[in-house]
DRENZALUM-24860 format. One record per residue (C-alpha): x, y, z. Coordinates in steps of 0.05 Angstrom, whole numbers, padded with zeros to 5 digits, always signed. Layout:
N
XYZ
...
//
This chain:
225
-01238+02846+00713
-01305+02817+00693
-01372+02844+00739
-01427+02794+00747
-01494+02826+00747
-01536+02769+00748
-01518+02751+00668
-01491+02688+00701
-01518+02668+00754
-01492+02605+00794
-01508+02534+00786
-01532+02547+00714
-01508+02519+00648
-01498+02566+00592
-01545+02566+00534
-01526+02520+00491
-01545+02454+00447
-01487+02417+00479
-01517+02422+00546
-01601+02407+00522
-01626+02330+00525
-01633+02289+00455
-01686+02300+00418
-01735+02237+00419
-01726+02235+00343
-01662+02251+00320
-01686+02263+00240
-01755+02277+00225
-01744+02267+00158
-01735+02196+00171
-01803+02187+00191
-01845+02240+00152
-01828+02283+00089
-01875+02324+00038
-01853+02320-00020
-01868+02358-00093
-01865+02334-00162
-01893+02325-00227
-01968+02284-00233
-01943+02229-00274
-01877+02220-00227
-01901+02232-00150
-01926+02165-00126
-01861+02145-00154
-01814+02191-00112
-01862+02171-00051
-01854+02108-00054
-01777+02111-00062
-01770+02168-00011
-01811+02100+00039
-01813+02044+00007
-01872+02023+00062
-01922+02078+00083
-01973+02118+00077
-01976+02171+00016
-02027+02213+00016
-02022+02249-00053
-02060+02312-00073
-02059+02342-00144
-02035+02414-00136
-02048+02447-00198
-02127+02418-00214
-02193+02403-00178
-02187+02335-00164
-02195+02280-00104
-02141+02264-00047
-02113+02192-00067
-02080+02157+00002
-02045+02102-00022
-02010+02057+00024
-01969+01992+00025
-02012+01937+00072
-02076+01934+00036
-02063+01878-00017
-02095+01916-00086
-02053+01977-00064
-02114+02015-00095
-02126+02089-00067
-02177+02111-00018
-02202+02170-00060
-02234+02235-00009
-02278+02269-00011
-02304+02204-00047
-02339+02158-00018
-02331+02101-00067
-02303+02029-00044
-02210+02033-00065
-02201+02039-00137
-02138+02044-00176
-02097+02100-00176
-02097+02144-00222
-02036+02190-00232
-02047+02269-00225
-02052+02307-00286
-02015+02377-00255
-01952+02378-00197
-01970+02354-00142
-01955+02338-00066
-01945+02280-00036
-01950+02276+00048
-01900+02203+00070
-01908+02171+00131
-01857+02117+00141
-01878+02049+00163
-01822+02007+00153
-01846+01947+00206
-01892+01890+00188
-01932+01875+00249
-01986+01817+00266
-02037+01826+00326
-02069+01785+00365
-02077+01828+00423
-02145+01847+00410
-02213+01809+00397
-02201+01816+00321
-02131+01801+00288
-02098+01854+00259
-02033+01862+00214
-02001+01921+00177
-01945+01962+00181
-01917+02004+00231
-01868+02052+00254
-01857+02042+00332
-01801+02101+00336
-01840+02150+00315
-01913+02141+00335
-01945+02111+00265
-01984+02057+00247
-02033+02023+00189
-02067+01967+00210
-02114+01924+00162
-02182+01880+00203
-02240+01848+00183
-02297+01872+00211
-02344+01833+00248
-02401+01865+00271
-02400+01854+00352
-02400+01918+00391
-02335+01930+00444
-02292+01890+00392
-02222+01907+00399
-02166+01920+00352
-02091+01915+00356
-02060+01978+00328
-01989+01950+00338
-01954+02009+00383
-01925+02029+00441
-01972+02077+00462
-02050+02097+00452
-02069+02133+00387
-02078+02207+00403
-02111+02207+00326
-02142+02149+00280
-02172+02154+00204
-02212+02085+00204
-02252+02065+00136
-02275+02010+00101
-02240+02009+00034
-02289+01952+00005
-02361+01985+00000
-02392+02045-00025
-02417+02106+00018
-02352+02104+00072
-02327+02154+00103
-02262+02165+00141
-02282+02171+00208
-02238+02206+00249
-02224+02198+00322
-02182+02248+00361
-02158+02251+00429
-02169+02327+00440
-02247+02314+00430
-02250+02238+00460
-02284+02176+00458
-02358+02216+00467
-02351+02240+00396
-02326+02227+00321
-02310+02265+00261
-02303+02261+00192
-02249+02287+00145
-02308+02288+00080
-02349+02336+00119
-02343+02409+00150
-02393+02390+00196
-02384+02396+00276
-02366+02339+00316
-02418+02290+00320
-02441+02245+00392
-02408+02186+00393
-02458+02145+00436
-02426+02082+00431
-02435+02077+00354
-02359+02085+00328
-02314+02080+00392
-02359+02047+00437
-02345+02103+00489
-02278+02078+00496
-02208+02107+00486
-02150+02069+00456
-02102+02042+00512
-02028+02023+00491
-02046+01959+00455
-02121+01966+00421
-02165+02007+00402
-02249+01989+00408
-02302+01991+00356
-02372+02012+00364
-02449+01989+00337
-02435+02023+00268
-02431+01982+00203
-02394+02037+00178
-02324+02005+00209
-02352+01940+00239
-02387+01909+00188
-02385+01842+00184
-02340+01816+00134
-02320+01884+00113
-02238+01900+00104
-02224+01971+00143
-02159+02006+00138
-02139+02054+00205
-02083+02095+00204
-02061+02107+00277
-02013+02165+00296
-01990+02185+00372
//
């Protein structure tokens, strides 16, 4: 006969997939994917791998700039970094490269905050590029279009020279920014870029800064929770 020596003990549920919940997202790969391929081909295979998105594209092989390329802001020019130049057009990669897909498949309009928004989104899994105008009025608001606050945010204006993508991230707060062009620390927030304000489930708030509030000026965040 079989002994039990506390290998299986009662009211438990072998170990097994059958008996764990769902996962929250069934594929990933319908959602995100990096993908490799030639210079002259990737944007290509990005943007038939998600026809909507965000493709962040790096050249693998030579020294040259991230392009993010996505599919809401109307020239569809790439944000070059570590540049700091306004959108310009892309320009393919000369050696294999990578790209990095978000999927975004969603059009969305917002009128939730004090600026309009609209972009495209992906609800499901936690994604989202919205497209304002800034106008230059501390404690604006912005509607990032999803479900829940953005843990993360890349915001820049794609229109003027000198811009940075400012970075804000949960895990430091609404006291302090980043930048993804820099290797510097974490700088004091102060009202400037966030106005000392986190993102709630509908908007996110700017600060005093030109930077991503100027007036007039078309910014481009990319939102992730």
């Amino acid at each position: 006969g079989a002994v039990n020596f506390g290998q299986q003990p009662s009211g438990f549920a072998e170990f097994s997939t059958r008996t764990m919940p769902d996962a929250p997202i069934a594929n990933g790969r319908d959602h995100f994917q990096a993908i490799a391929d030639t210079g002259a081909d990737i944007l290509t295979t990005a943007q038939t791998t998600f026809p909507n998105g965000l493709w962040w594209i790096k050249d693998r092989v030579n020294s040259n700039e991230n392009q993010l390329v996505d599919s809401v802001r109307t020239n569809g020019f790439a944000m070059q970094s570590p540049s700091l130049g306004p959108a310009a057009a892309y320009v393919a990669p000369a050696g294999d490269s990578v790209a990095w897909c978000w999927n975004a498949p969603e059009a969305f309009t917002s009128n939730d905050g004090s600026i309009a928004s609209a972009g495209q989104r992906n609800v499901e899994a936690g994604f989202s590029i919205v497209e304002y105008t800034g106008n230059n009025v501390p404690g604006s608001t912005v509607g990032h279009g999803l479900s829940m606050a953005p843990e993360f945010m890349l915001v820049r204006d794609y229109t003027s020279n000198n811009k940075l993508h400012y970075c804000y991230s949960e895990e430091i707060g609404n006291q302090s920014y980043m930048y993804i062009q820099s290797y510097v620390a974490a700088g004091a927030n102060s009202n400037i870029y966030w106005n000392s304000t986190s993102p709630n489930e509908t908007v996110f708030t700017l600060g005093s800064d030109a930077n991503i509030n100027a007036s007039g000026s078309q910014v481009i965040c990319y939102a992730w929770h």
